[in-house]
N, C-alpha and C positions, 0 to 999 in steps of 0.2 A: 546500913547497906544490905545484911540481910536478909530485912524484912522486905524490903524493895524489891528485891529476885526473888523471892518467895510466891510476892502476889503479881510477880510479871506473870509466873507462870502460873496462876491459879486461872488465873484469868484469862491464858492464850487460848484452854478451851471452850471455852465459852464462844457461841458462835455469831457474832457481832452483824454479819453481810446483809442480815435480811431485818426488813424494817417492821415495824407495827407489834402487834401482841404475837406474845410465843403460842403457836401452835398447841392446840390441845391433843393430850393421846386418844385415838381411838381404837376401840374391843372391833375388830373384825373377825366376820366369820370365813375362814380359810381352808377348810376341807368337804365346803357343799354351796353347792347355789345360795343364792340371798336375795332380798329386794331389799330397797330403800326402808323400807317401814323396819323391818329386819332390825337392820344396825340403830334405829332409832330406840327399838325396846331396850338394846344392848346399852344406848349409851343415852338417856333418859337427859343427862346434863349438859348435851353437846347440842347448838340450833341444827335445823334440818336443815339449811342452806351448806352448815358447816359440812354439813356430811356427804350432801349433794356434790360441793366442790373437790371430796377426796373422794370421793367416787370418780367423777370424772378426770381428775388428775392420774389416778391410778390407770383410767382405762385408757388414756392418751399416752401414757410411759409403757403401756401392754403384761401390767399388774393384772389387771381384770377381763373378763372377758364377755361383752355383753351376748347373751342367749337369745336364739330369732326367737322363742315364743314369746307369750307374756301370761301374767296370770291375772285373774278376775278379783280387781280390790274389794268388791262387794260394796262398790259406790258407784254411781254413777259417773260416766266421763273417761278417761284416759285410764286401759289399764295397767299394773305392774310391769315394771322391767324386768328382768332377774338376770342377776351377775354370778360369774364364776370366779376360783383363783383358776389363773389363767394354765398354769402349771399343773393344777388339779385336771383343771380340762382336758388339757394334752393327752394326762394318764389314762384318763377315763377315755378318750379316741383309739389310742394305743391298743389297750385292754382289749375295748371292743372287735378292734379289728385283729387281733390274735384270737379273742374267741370264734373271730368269723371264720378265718381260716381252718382251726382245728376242727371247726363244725364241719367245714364242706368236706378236706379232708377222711373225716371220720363216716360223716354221711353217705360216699360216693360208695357204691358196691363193689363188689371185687368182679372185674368178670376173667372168667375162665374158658 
């Protein structure tokens, strides 16, 4: 008896709900922009489809956050995306616009 309740509970965590192959970990880069090719160097053993899919998964749940520029792949055709963590971006708006402030601020003359 138990061994019974022992592996009831080994096994409650184990997350049963979702079907197919377990999810591989991926190395993401989380404190600066990124493109696709990026997390590919990073994770060499992962398909690019794979990566493709948790990129956009992250950026549909508002994990990421796609940047309006793009960068030049040095191929021909379609260029670079580049992604942010979305909370990094935030800071990095924030920042800016407090440095903007203290600029004008500080900028503006005194008049007398």
């Amino acid at each position: 008896m138990n061994d019974i309740t022992s592996n009831i509970t080994a096994t409650s965590t184990i997350k049963t709900s979702k079907v197919g192959r377990p999810a591989k970990a991926l190395k993401l880069i989380l404190n600066k922009s990124f493109t696709l090719k990026d997390i590919q160097t990073l994770n060499p053993d992962v398909k690019p489809i794979t990566i493709r899919a948790a990129i956009l998964r992250g950026l549909s749940k508002g994990k990421f956050t796609k940047l309006p520029r793009n960068v030049k792949s040095g191929k021909v055709g379609k260029p670079a995306n580049i992604f942010i963590n979305t909370k990094v971006y935030q800071a990095s708006l924030n920042n800016l616009a407090k440095s903007k402030v203290t600029a004008s601020v500080t900028a503006e003359p005194a008049v007398a």
